[in-house]
N, C-alpha and C positions, 0 to 999 in steps of 0.2 A: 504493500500500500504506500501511496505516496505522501506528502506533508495536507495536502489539499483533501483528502480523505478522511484521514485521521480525524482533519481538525472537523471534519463535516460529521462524519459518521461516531464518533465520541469524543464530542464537547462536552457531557457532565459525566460524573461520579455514575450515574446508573443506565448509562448504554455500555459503559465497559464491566458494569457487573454483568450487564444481558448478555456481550461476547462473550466474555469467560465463561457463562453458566451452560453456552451453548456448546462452548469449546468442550469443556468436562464434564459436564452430566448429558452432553447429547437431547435436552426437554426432560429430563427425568433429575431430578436433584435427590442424591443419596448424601447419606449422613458421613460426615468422615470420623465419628466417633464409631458406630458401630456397625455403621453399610446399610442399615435400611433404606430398603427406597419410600416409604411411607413421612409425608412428611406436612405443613401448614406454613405458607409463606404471610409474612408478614414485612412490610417498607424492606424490601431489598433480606429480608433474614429468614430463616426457618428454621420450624421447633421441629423434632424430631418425634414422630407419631410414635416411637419403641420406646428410645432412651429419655425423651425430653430434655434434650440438649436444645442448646439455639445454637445455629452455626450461618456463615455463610459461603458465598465460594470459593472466599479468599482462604479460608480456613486451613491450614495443613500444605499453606504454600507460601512463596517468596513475597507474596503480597500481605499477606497477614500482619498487620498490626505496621506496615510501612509508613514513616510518616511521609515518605512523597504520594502524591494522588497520582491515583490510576490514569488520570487524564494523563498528566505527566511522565509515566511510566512507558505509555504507551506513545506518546509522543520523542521521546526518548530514541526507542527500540525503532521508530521509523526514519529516524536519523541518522542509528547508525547503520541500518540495513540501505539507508539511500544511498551513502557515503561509501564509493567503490574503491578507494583509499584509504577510508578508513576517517578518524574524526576525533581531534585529542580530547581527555578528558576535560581541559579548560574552554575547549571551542564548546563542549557539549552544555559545559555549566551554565556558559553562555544565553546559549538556543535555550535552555528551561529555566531561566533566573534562579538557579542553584548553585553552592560552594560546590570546587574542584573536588572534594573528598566524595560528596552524595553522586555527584558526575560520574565518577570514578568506580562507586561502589556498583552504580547501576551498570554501568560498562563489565566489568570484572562476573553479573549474575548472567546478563546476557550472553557474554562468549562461553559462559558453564555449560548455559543450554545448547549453544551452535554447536559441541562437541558430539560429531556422530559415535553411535553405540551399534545400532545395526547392521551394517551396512556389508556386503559381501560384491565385491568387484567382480564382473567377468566381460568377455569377450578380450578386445586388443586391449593392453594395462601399457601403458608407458610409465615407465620407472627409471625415477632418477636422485641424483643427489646435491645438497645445497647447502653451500656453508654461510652460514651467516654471523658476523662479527666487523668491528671495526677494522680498518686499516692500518696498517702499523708505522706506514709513511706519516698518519698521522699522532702519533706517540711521540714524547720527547727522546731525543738520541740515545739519553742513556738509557731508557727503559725500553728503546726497539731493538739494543745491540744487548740487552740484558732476556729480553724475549729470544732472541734469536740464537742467543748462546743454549737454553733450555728448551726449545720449542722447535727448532730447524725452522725451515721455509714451507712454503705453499698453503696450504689448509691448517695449518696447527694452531691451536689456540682460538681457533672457530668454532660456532659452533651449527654440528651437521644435522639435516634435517632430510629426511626419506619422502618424496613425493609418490605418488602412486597414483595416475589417472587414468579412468576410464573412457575410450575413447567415445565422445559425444554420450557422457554420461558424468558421473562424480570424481571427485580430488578426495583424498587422504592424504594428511599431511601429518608424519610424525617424526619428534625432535627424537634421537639419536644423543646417548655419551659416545660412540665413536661408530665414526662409519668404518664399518668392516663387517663381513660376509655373519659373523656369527649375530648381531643385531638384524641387519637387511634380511635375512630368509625367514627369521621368523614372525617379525612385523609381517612380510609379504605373504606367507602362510595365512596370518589370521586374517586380510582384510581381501584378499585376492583368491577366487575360485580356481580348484585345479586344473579344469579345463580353460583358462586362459591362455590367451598367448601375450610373452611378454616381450617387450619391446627396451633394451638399455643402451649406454653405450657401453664402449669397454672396459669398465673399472671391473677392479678382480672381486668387491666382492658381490657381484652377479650370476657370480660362473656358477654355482648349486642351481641356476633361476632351471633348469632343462630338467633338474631330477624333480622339480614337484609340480613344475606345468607342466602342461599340452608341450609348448613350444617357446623358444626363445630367442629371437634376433637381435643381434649385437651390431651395433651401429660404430664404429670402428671412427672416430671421430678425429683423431689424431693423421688417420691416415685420409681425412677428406671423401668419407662415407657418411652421410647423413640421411641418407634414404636409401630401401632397401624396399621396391614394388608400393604398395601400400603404407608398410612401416616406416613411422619417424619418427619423431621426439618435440616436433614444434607447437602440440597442446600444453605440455608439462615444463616447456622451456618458455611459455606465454606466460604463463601462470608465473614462477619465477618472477619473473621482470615483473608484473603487477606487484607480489610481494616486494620486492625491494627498492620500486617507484613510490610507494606509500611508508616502507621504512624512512626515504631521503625526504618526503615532502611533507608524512604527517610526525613520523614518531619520532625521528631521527634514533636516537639508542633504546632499545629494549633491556631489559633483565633476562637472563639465561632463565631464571627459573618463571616468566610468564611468559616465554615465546611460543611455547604449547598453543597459551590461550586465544596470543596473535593470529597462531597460524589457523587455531579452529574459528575462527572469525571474517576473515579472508576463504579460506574453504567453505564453509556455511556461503556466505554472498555469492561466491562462484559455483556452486552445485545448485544454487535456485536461483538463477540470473534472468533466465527464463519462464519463470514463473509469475503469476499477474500482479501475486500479492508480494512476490519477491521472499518467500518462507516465510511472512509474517505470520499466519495459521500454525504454521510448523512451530514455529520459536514458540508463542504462546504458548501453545501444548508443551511443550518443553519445558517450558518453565514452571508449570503448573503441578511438576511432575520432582521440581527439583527437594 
């Protein structure tokens, strides 16, 4: 959904209780104390015909007892699903007349939910690897030649991150303590079906990719192979370049330990890019759930 929607279709506190109650009870509201479906609504709440609780939908979810408004929440959540770069916590505080921290916080519940849990990859899978970290040209001298003495050159001291795209289908994107063959197969085990065929260049550790798929071609990059019939690598090498076009212009440095949620945030946006409401339906439920 776009900003123009939002603001049209939930302007008060009680059309985003009607989404959510449709989102999760489907027209049937059951109790989240003890499940019954039997129940008596009263101003937005309802007694529970078994237990005689009062609950409502927020109940037993991220929304319960938040002091930001749902209006706001949801206004929020279309911001940063709009933002294909992505949207700092301070630009967001902005957009909702909130401190960088409530910004921040809502930021951090949203990418919880964009985190896929389902999902099983199949047909052509382009897989690849991405190091993301600073530069060390930009480091002071003594602590690039103090890196370099501990760390050698190329990748080290980055940090690696395993893409996995389905072609004209989904992205999986997970961070990695080090790329090498014993992380990469079995990441690509859990989230890629066995009759896949898979698509790398030549890093070594892809070479197991033949004993658990269907098939696997190797795009020989070094030696000026990039395509092989059908097989390429220009969906997952796209994707890249959007991640690190939004690293240079919205976020500049990340933390090691929230690049996870970076990257399930950017994946989320790019697996429903296509989509009308752009996974807002999706995400809701998601969070509804956290």
């Amino acid at each position: 959904m776009d900003l123009v929607e939002i603001i049209s279709d939930f302007s008060n506190h009680e059309s985003c209780l009607k989404y959510l109650e449709e989102v999760r009870w489907k027209g049937t509201p059951r109790c989240p104390y003890c499940g019954s479906s039997v129940s008596f609504s009263k101003r937005n709440r309802y007694t529970c015909g078994q237990c005689n609780r009062s609950f409502s939908v927020t109940v037993g979810t991220i929304f319960e007892s938040s002091r930001l408004s749902l209006t706001k929440w949801f206004l929020g959540i279309s911001i940063i699903l709009s933002a294909k770069k992505g949207v700092s916590s301070r630009q967001l505080a902005r957009h909702l007349s909130v401190d960088k921290d409530t910004a921040w916080l809502l930021q951090k519940k949203v990418r919880q939910a964009m985190a896929e849990k389902d999902v099983l990859l199949n047909g052509i899978i382009e897989a690849d690897e991405s190091f993301i970290g600073g530069r060390r040209g930009n480091k002071y001298r003594a602590k690039r030649e103090d890196d370099e003495l501990q760390l050698g050159t190329g990748h080290q001291g980055k940090a690696p991150v395993l893409g996995m795209l389905e072609r004209s289908g989904k992205v999986i994107t997970k961070v990695l303590n080090k790329a090498w063959g014993k992380e990469i197969i079995p990441q690509m085990k859990q989230w890629i079906s066995p009759s896949s065929t898979i698509v790398t260049d030549g890093f070594g550790g892809y070479v197991a990719c033949s004993e658990h798929f269907e098939a696997h071609y190797v795009l020989n990059h070094g030696k000026e192979i990039h395509r092989i019939g059908d097989f390429h690598m220009n969906s997952i090498e796209g994707f890249w370049g959007m991640f690190k076009r939004a690293l240079a212009g919205q976020y500049h440095t990340i933390s090691v330990d929230y690049l996870q949620s970076y990257f399930d945030e950017l994946a989320f946006k790019y697996n429903y890019r296509k989509s009308k409401d752009k996974g807002f339906n999706v995400l809701i439920n998601n969070m509804l759930k956290l």
